[in-house]
C-alpha positions as CSV (number, residue, x, y, z in Angstrom):
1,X,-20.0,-0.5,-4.3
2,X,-20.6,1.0,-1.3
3,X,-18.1,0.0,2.1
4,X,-18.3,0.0,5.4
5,X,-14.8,0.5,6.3
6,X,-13.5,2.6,3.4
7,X,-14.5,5.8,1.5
8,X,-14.2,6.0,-2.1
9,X,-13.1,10.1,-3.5
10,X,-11.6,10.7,-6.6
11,X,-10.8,13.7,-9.0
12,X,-10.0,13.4,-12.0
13,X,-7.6,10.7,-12.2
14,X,-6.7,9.8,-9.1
15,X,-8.9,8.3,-6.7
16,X,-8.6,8.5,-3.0
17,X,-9.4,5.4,-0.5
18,X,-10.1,6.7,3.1
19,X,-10.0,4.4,6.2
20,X,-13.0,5.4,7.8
21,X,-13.3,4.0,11.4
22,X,-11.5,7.5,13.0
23,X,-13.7,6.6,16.5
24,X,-11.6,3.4,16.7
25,X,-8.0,5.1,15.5
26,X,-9.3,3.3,11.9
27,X,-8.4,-0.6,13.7
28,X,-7.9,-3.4,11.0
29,X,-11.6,-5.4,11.9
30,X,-13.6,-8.0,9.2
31,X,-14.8,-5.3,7.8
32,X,-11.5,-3.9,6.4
33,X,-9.7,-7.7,5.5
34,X,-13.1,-8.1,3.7
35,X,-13.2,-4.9,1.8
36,X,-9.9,-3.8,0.9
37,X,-8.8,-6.4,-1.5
38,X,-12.1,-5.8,-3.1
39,X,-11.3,-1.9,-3.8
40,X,-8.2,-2.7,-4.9
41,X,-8.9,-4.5,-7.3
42,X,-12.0,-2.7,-8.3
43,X,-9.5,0.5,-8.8
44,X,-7.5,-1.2,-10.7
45,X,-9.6,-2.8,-12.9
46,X,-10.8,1.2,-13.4
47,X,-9.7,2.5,-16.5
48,X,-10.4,6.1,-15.4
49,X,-8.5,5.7,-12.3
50,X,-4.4,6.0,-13.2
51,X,-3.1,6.6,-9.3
52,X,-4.5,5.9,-6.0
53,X,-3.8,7.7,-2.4
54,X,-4.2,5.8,0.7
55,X,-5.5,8.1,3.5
56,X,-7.2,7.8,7.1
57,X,-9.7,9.8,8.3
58,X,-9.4,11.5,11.9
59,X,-6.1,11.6,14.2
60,X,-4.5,8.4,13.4
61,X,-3.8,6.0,9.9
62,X,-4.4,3.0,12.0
63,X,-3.7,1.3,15.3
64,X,-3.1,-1.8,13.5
65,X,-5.3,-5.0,14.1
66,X,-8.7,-4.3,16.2
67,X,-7.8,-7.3,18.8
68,X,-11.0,-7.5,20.2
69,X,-13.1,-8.0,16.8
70,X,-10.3,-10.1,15.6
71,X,-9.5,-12.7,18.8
72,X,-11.5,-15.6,17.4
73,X,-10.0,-15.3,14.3
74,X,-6.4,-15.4,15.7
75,X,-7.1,-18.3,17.9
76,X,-8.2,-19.9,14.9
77,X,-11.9,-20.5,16.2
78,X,-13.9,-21.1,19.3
79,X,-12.9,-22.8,21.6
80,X,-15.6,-24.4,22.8
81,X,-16.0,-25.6,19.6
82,X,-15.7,-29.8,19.3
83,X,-12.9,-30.2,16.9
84,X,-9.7,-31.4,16.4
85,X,-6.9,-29.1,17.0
86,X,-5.4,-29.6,13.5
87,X,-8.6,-28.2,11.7
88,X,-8.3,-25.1,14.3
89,X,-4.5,-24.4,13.2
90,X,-5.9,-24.9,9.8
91,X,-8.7,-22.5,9.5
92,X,-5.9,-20.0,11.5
93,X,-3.3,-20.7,8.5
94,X,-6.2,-20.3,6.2
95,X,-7.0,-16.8,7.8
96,X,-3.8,-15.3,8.0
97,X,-3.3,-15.8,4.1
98,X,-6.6,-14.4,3.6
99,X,-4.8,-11.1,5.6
100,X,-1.8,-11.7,3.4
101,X,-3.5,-11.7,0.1
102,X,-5.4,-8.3,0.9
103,X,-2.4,-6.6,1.6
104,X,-1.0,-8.0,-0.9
105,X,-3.9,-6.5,-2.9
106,X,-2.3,-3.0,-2.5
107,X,1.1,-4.0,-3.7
108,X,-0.7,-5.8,-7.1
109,X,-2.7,-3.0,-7.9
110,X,-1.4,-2.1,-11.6
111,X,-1.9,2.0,-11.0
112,X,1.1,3.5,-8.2
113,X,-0.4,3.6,-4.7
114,X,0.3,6.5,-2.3
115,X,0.4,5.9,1.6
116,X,-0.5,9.5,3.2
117,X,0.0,8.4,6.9
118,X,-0.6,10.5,10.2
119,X,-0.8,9.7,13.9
120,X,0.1,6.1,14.9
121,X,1.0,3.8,12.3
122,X,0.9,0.7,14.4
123,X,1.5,-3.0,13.0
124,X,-0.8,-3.9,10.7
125,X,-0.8,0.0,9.7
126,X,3.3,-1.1,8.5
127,X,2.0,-4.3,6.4
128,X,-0.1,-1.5,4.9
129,X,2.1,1.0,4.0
130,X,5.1,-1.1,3.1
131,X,2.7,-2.5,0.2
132,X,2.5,1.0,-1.2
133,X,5.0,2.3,-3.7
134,X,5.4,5.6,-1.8
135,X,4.9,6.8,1.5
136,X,4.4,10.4,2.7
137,X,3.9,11.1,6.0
138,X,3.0,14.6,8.9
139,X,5.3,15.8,11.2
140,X,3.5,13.7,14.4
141,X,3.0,9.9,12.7
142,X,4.3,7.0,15.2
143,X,5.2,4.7,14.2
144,X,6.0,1.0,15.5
145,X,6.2,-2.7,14.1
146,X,4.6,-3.7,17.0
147,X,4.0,-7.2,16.8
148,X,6.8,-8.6,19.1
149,X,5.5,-7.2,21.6
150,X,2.0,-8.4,22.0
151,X,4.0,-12.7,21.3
152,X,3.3,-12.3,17.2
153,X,5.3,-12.9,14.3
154,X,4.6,-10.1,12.0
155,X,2.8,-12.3,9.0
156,X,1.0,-10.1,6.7
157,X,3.9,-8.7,5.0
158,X,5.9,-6.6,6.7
159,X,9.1,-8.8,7.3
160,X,8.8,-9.3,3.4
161,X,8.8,-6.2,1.7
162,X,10.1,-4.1,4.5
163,X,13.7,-5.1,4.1
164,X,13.8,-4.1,0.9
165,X,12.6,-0.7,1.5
166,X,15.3,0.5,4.8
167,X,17.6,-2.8,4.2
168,X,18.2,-5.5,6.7
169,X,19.9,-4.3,9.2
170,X,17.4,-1.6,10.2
171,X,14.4,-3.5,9.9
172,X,16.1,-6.2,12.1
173,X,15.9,-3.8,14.4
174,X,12.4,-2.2,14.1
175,X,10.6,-5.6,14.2
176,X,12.7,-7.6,17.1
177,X,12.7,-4.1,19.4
178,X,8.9,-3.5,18.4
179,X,10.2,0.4,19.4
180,X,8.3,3.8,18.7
181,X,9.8,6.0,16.1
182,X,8.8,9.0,14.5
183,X,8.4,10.8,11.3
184,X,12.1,12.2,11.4
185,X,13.3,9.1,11.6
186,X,11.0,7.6,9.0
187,X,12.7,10.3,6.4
188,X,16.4,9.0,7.4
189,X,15.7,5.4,7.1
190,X,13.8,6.3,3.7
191,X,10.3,4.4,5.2
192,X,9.3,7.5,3.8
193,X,9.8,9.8,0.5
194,X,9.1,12.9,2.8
195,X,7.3,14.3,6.0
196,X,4.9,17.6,5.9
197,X,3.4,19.4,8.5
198,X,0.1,18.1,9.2
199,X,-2.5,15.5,8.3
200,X,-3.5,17.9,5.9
201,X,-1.1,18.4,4.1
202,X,0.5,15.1,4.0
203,X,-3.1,14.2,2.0
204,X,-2.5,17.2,-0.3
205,X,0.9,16.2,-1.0
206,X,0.1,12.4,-1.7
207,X,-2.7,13.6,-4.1
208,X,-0.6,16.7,-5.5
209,X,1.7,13.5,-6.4
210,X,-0.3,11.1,-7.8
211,X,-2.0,13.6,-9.7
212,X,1.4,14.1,-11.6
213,X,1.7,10.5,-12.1
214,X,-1.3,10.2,-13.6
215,X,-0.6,13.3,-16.0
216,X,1.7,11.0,-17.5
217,X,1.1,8.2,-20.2
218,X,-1.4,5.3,-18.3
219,X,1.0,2.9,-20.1
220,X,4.4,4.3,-19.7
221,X,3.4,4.6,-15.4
222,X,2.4,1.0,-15.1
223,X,4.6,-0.7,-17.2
224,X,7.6,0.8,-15.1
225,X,5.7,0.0,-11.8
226,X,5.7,-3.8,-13.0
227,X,9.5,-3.6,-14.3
228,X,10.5,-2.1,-10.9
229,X,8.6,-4.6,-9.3
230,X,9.9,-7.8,-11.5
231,X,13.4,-6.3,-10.9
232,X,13.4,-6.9,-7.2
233,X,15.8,-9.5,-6.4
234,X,16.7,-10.4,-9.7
235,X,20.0,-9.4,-11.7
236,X,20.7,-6.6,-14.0
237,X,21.0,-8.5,-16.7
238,X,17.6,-10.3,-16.1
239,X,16.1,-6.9,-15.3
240,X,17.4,-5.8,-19.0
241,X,16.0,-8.8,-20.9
242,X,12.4,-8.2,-19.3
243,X,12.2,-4.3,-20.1
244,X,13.3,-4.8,-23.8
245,X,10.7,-7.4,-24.3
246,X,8.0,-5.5,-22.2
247,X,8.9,-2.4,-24.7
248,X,9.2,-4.6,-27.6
249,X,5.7,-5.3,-26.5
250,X,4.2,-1.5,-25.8
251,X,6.7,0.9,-27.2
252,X,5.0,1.3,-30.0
253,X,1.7,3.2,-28.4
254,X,-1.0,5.7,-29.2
255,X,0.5,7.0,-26.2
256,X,4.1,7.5,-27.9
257,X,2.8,9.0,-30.9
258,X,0.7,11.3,-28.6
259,X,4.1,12.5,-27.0
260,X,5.9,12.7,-30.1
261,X,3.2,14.6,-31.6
262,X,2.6,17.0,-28.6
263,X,6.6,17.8,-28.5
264,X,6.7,18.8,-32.0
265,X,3.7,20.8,-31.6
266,X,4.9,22.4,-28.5
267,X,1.9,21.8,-26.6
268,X,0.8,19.8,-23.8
269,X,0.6,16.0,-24.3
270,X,-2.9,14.4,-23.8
271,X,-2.6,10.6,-22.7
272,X,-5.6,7.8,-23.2
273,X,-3.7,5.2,-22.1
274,X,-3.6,3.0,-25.6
C-alpha cells in the first residue's frame, strides 16, 4: 500500500521502512500511529521479506510525539464537547493503547527488526527503538526519554522493555531525569549494539546486518527471535522445555536438510524458508 508517513525499500531480502516527515524532524502524528502497525504486519506477513531496518529520512530519527497534531488526542477529546468526563478519560485510555499496540507492532513482527537511529531520538523515538531487537546508531544521535519533563508518564513502552535492555538501575535514571545523552553513552549502557560515523553509514550498517540475517535459514532466524523473546523473564528451566518442543516441532526442515546438504557439498547453503 502506499503511506503517508513511511517509505517502503527493499533489496533482496530485507526491506527497509523509512520515516518520512524529515521537514518535521519525522514527529510521531495520526498518520504514523495509523500506519505503522499496518506495515508491520504487512512485512511480516511477507514471505519474501526475512529482516527489516528501521531508518529516518533527513537529520533526525524522530523528535518523538508531534504535540500539536496530537493535543486533542492526549486530552482525550474536545473540550467543548458536552460529555461526561468518564467517557473523555475513556476514549484517552482507549488511545493510548491504540499507541501501545503499534509499537508493539514492531516488537511482534516475526522477522528481526533493526533500529538505524541518527540525530535526536526523543521520547516516543525510545518506545520505538526499544521494540526493535537491535539498535545501531551515528556518532551525533541524542538521545532522551523525555517524557518527565513535559508532566507524562512514558506509556507506550518504554518503561517496559527498556529495563530489560540497560537494567533497572540505569533506566531509573534516564526516564525520572528525562536527561540528554549521546551515542557514546548509548554503546556503554548497551541501548545500542554499536555507533558509526554518520547517518549514512549507520543505515548501511543496519542493512549490511540484516542482510546477514536473512542469509540464514527463514526458520532457524525466527524461531530463535520468538525463543529469546518467550525466555524473558521466565526460568532456565522453562526456557529449555519451550525450545526442545519448538525444535521437536521445526527441526526437522527443508531448511536443515538444505544445510546438511550444502556442508557436505562444500558449497553455499540456499534457504526457502520450509
Amino acid at each position: 500500500m502506499a503511506y503517508t508517513f513511511f517509505e517502503l525499500e527493499q533489496e533482496g531480502h530485507v526491506a527497509t521502512l523509512w520515516l518520512n516527515n524529515p521537514d518535521k524532524r519525522n514527529a510521531m502524528n495520526p498518520d504514523f500511529w495509523r500506519e505503522l502497525p499496518v506495515a508491520m504486519e504487512a512485512l511480516g506477513a511477507d514471505e519474501n521479506v526475512r529482516a527489516v531496518v528501521v531508518a529516518a529520512r533527513g537529520p533526525h530519527f524522530t523528535a518523538g510525539l508531534d504535540l500539536k497534531s496530537m493535543g486533542g488526542t492526549i486530552s482525550g477529546g474536545d473540550s467543548e464537547e458536552k460529555t461526561s468526563e468518564v467517557v473523555l478519560r475513556l476514549r484517552l485510555h482507549g488511545s493510548i493503547r491504540r499507541f501501545q499496540a503499534a509499537i508493539s507492532a514492531v516488537a511482534d513482527c516475526p522477522k528481526p527488526v533493526i533500529a538505524a537511529v541518527q540525530g535526536y531520538c526523543i521520547g516516543g523515538g525510545i518506545d520505538l527503538i526499544t521494540a526493535c531487537d537491535v539498535r545501531l546508531c551515528s556518532a551525533d544521535t541524542v538521545f532522551s526519554v523525555r517524557e518527565t519533563r513535559i508532566a507524562i508518564v512514558a506509556d507506550v513502552g518504554t518503561l517496559q522493555r527498556l529495563p530489560g535492555i540497560v537494567g533497572r538501575g540505569i533506566a531509573a535514571e534516564l526516564t525520572l531525569t528525562g536527561d540528554d545523552f549521546g551515542a557514546e553513552r548509548a554503546q556503554e549502557i548497551n541501548l545500542v549494539n554499536g555507533v558509526l560515523a554518520d547517518a549514512s553509514s549507520t543505515v548501511k550498517g543496519a542493512q549490511a546486518m540484516a542482510a546477514r540475517m536473512a542469509h540464514n535459514s527463514p526458520l532457524a532466524v525466527q524461531g530463535t527471535k520468538q525463543v529469546l523473546r518467550y525466555c524473558e523473564g521466565k526460568s532456565v528451566e522453562d526456557g529449555l522445555e519451550y525450545v526442545a518442543t519448538w525444535n521437536a516441532g521445526f527441526l526437522q526442515s527443508d531448511d536443515l536438510r538444505e544445510a546438511m546438504l550444502a556442508f557436505l557439498q562444500k558449497r553455499e547453503a540456499k534457504f526457502e524458508g520450509k
